[in-house]
C-alpha positions in Angstrom: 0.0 0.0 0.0 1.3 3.6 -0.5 0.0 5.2 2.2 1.6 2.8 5.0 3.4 3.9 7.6 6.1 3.0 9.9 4.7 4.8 12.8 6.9 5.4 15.6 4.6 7.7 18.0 0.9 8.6 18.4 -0.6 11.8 19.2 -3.3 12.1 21.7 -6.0 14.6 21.0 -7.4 14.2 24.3 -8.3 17.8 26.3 -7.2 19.2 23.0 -10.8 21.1 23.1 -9.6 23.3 25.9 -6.2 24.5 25.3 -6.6 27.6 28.0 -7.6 24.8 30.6 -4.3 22.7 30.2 -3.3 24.3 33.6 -6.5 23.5 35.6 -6.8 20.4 34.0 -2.8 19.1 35.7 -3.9 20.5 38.9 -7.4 18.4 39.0 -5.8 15.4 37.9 -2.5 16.0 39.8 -4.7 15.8 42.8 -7.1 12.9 41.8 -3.7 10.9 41.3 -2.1 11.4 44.5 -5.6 11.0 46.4 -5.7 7.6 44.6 -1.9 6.9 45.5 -2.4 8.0 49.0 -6.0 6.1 50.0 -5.0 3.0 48.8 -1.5 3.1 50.6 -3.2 3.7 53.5 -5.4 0.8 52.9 -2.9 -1.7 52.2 -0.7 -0.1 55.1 -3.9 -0.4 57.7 -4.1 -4.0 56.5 -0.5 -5.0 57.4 -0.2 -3.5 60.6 -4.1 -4.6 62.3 -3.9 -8.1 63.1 -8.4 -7.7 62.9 -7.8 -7.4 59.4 -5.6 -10.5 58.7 -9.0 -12.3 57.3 -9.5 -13.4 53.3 -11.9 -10.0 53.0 -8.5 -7.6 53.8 -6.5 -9.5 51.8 -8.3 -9.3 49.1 -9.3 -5.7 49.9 -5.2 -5.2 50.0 -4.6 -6.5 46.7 -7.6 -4.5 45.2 -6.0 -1.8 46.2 -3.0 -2.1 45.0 -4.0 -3.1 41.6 -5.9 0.7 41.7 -2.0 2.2 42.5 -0.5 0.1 39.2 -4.2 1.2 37.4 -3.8 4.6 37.8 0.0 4.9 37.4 -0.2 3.5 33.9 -2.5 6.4 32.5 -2.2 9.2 34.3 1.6 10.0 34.8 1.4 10.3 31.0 -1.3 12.5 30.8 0.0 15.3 33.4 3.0 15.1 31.3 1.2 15.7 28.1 -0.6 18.8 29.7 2.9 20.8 29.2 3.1 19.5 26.0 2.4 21.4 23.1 2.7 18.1 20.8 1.2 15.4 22.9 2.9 12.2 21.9 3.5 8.7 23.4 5.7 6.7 21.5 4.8 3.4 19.7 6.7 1.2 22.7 5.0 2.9 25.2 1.7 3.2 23.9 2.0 -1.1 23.6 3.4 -1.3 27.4 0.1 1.3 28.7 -2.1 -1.6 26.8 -0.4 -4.2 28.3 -0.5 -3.0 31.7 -3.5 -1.3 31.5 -5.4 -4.8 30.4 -3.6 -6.4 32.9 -4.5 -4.6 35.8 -8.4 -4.2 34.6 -8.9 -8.0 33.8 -7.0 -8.8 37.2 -9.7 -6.7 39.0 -12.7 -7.7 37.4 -11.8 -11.3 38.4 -10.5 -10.3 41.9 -13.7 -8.7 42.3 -15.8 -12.1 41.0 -13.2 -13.4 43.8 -14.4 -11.1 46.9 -17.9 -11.6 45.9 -17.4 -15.6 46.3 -15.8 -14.5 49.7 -19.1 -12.6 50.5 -21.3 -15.8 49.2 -19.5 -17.9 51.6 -19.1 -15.8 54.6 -23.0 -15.1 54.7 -24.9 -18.2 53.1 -21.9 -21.0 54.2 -20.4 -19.4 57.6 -19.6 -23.0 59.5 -17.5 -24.0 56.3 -15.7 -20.5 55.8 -12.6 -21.5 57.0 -12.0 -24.4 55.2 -13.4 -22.7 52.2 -11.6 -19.7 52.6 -8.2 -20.9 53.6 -5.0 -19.4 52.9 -4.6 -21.2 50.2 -7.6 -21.1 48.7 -7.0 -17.6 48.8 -3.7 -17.1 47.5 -5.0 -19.2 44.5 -7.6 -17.2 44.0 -5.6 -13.5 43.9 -2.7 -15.5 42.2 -5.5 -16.6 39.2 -6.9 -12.9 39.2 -3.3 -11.7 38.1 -2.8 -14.7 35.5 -6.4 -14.2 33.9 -5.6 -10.5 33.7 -2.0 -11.0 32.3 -2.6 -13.6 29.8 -5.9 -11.5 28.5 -3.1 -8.7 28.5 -0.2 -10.5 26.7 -2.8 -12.4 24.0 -4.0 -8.4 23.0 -0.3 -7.0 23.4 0.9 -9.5 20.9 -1.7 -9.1 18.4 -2.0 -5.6 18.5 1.9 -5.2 17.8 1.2 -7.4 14.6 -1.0 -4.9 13.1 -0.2 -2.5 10.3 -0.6 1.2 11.1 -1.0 3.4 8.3 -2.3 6.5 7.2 -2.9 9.1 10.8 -1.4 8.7 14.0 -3.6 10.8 16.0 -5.6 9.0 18.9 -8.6 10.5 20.3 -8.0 10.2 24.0 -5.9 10.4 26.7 -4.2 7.2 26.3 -3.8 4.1 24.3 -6.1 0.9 23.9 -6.8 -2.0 21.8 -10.1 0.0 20.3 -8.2 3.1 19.1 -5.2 0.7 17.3 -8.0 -0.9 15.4 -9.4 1.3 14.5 -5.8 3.1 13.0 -5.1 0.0 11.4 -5.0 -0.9 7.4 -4.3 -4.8 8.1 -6.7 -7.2 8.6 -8.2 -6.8 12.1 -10.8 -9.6 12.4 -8.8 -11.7 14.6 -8.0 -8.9 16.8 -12.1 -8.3 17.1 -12.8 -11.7 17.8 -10.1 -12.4 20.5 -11.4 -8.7 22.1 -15.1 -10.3 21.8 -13.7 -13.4 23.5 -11.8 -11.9 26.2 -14.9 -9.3 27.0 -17.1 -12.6 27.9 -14.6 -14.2 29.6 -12.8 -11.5 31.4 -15.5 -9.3 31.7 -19.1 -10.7 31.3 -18.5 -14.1 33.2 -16.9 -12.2 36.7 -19.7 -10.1 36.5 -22.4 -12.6 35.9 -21.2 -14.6 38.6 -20.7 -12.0 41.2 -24.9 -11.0 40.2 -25.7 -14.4 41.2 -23.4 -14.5 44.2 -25.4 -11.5 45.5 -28.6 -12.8 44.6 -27.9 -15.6 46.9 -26.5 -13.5 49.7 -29.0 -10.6 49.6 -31.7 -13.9 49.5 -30.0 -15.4 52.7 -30.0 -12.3 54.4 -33.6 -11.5 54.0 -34.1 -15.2 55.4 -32.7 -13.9 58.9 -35.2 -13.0 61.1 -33.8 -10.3 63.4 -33.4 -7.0 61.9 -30.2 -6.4 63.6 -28.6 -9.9 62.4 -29.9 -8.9 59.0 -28.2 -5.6 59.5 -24.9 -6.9 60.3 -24.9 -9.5 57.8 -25.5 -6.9 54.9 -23.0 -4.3 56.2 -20.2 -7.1 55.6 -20.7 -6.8 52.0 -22.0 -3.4 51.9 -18.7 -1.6 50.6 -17.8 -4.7 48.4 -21.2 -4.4 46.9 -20.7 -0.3 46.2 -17.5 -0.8 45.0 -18.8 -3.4 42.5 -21.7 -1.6 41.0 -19.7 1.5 40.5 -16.5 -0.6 38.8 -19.0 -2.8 36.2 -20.9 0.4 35.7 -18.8 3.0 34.9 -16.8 -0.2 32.6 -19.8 -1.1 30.8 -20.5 2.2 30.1 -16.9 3.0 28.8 -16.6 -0.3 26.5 -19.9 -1.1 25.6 -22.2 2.3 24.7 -22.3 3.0 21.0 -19.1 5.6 20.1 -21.4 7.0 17.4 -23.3 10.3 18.1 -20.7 10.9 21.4 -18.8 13.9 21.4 -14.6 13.9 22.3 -15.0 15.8 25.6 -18.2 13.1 26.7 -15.6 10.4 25.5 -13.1 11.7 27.8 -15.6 12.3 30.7 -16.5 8.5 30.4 -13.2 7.5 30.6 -12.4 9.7 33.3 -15.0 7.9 35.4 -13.9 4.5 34.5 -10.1 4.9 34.4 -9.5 7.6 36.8 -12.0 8.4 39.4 -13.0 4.4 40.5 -9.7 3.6 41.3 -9.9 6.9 43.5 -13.4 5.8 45.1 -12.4 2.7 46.3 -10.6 3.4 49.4 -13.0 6.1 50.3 -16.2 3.8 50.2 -14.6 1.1 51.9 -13.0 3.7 54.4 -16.6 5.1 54.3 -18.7 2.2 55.0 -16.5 -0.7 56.7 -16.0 0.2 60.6 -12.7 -2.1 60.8 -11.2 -0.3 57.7 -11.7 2.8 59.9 -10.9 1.9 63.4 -7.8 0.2 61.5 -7.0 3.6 60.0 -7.4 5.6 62.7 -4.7 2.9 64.6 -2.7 4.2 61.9 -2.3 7.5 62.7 -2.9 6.7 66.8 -6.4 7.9 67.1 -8.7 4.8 67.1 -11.5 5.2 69.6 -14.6 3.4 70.6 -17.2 3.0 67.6 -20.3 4.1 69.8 -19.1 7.7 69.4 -20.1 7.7 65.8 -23.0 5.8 66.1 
């Protein structure tokens, strides 16, 4: 073809609507970034140090969190960079390593979450059996599977995606790089590429969801089977923050991937994106600092102020 390319960077068009705003813009995200950073270090921190939260609900909570730190850190370092930039550019490399590690961190949590919701499941409807069915093993094969299904998803896209054949403009429309934008810059053949993405969305994404649906059918069903109202109470605020945490994550994802892109503006694109990419991972710590009464006492160990919960009832 005469019009291929070897193309060597891409420019991102994201935020290019609002050149006066490039300032604000650093300063927002600047401090979304190190809110994200600093809530989940004090989650995982909190976790290590209280010996309450040594249970398979803080561990997984731990590792949740610190898949939101590598989440974050692979998108937005970039884009406060870019904000001084008059020529926003990632280069070819780095725009495969951001897909690589961006798919590997958001397939690891959409199983990790399927993972925490089984945790729920058999905390609430099998109690007597929770520590054999939630042993440390059990456990560490669970987080350790979350990781491999997100990292082979991630390496089977990485690979195909650098087999493609770019041609023609370089320019993305976002703030950072994904398998949907390559395609769509491609001149190659991309069918396989489409049907591994379709694949990996029902496996990686529809199935974790599905199954944590039904896992909360059950519980929410087995709750509404106890028959005090302060039992039923406790029993839901277990899962309460898990639950949050979930809807928002599958929400703001479905509505990212799975919307139709036509009739959408650039700057609603971004928005959506924003939600999904930027502001969850920032959420996360607060709802579960929010709504779980361990995660605060735990915190407020942290910093030497922990005192009796009936204050804040």
């Amino acid at each position: 073809m005469n019009n291929q390319t070897d193309v060597t960077e891409f420019i991102f068009l994201g935020f290019s609507n609002h050149p006066n705003l490039q300032g604000l813009f650093f300063l927002i995200f600047l401090v979304i970034y190190l809110t994200t950073l600093l809530g989940n270090t004090l989650i995982i921190t909190s976790i290590r140090i209280s010996s309450a939260l040594h249970t398979p609900m803080y561990y997984f909570l731990s590792n949740l969190s610190f898949l939101d730190i590598c989440y974050t850190s692979t998108t937005i370092p970039v884009m406060l960079m870019n904000f001084f930039r008059e020529k926003k550019t990632v280069s070819y490399d780095s725009c495969l390593s951001q897909i690589f590690f961006l798919v590997t961190c958001a397939g690891a949590e959409c199983v990790l979450l399927a993972a925490m919701a089984y945790d729920r499941y058999v905390a609430i409807c099998h109690p007597l059996q929770y520590p054999v069915l939630m042993s440390v093993k059990v456990c560490v094969f669970l987080v350790t599977g979350s990781w491999l299904c997100g990292l082979v998803n991630s390496v089977t896209h990485t690979v195909l995606a650098a087999t493609l054949t770019l041609c023609g403009s370089n320019q993305i429309s976002h703030f950072l790089c994904d398998i949907p934008f390559l395609l769509k810059l491609s001149c190659s053949d991309t069918s396989l590429n489409e049907s591994v993405l379709h694949v990996a969305s029902a496996l990686i994404g529809l199935s974790p969801c599905l199954f944590t649906a039904v896992s909360y059918i059950l519980i929410i069903s087995a709750i509404l089977r106890i028959p005090s109202a302060q039992g039923r109470s406790k029993a839901f605020s277990t899962c309460a923050s898990h639950l949050t945490v979930v809807v928002v994550f599958y929400g703001t994802a479905n509505f990212n991937y799975d919307r139709p892109r036509e009739g959408y503006s650039l700057d609603m694109d971004i928005l959506v994106s924003v939600l999904f990419c930027v502001m969850t991972p920032m959420l996360n710590p607060i709802i579960y600092s929010l709504r779980n009464k361990e995660v605060k006492c735990a915190l407020r160990k942290l910093v030497g102020v922990c005192v009796p919960w009936q204050y804040f009832l």
